[in-house]
N, C-alpha and C positions, 0 to 999 in steps of 0.2 A: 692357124697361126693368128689369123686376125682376131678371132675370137678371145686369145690369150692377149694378146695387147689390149682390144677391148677392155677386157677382166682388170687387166694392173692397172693401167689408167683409171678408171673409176674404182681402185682400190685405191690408188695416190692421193685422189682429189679427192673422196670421203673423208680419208683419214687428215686430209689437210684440214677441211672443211671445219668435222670434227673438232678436233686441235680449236680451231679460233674459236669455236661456239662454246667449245669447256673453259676454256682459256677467260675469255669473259664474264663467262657465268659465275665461275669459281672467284673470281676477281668483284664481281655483285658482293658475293658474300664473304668479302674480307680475307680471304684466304694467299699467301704470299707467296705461295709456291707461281715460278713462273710459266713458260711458254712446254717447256722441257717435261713438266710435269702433267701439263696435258697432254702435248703429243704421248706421252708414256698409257697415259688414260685411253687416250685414244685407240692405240693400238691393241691395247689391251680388249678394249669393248670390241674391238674388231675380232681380234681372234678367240674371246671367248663367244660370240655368237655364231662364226664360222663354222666351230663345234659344235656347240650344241643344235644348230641347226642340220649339222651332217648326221645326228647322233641320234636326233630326234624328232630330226622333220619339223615341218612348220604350224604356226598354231600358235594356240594359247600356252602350254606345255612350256614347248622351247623359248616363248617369251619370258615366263617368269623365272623359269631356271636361269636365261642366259642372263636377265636382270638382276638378281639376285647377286650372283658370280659378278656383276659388274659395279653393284653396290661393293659388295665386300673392295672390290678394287680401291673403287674409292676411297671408302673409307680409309685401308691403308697407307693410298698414295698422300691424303690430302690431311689426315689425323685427324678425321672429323667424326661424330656420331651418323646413328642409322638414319636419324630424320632429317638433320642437313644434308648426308648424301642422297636419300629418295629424292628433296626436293630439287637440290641440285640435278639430280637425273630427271626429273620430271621437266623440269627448266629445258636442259638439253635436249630432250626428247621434242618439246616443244617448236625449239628454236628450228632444231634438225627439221621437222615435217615444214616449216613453215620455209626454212631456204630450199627443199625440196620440190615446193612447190611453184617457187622461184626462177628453181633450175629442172624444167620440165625432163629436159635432154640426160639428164643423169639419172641411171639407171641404178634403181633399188634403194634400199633405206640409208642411209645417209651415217 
């Protein structure tokens, strides 16, 4: 049981985290969609690496697959082309590793 509360908690605060770090980033590049449209991002990225992680294990594989799926996301949520959202996901990618490193205590990628 402990272990499942472990689990949602640092599913909560990822996907919070998340949220603020796309929320800004997408806000860098002009973009007007608000807070809501990240958390939607967010979650998103959440559960399609979830899958693809359960589906395909871990690696290079399920990185670029679950990236890909998350670009597309993007793109959809934000109406933007493929190379503002690579680089917007690069951004985040970024951002994420580096409050990760931050926040020693939280467990897994961000």
């Amino acid at each position: 049981m402990a272990d499942l509360i472990s689990t949602v908690v640092s599913f909560i605060v990822s996907v919070i985290i998340s949220t603020i770090i796309i929320y800004f980033v997408t806000k860098l590049f002009g973009e007007k969609e608000g807070i809501k449209q990240a958390f939607i991002a967010a979650i998103i990225g959440a559960i399609v690496y979830t899958i693809v992680y359960s589906l395909v294990g871990t690696g290079w594989i399920a990185a670029i697959v679950g990236g890909i799926v998350w670009l597309l996301a993007l793109r959809a949520l934000y109406s933007i082309g493929w190379l503002k959202a690579l680089v917007i996901a690069v951004i985040v990618w970024i951002a994420a590793m580096i409050v990760g490193i931050l926040l020693p205590t939280a467990p897994g990628p961000l």
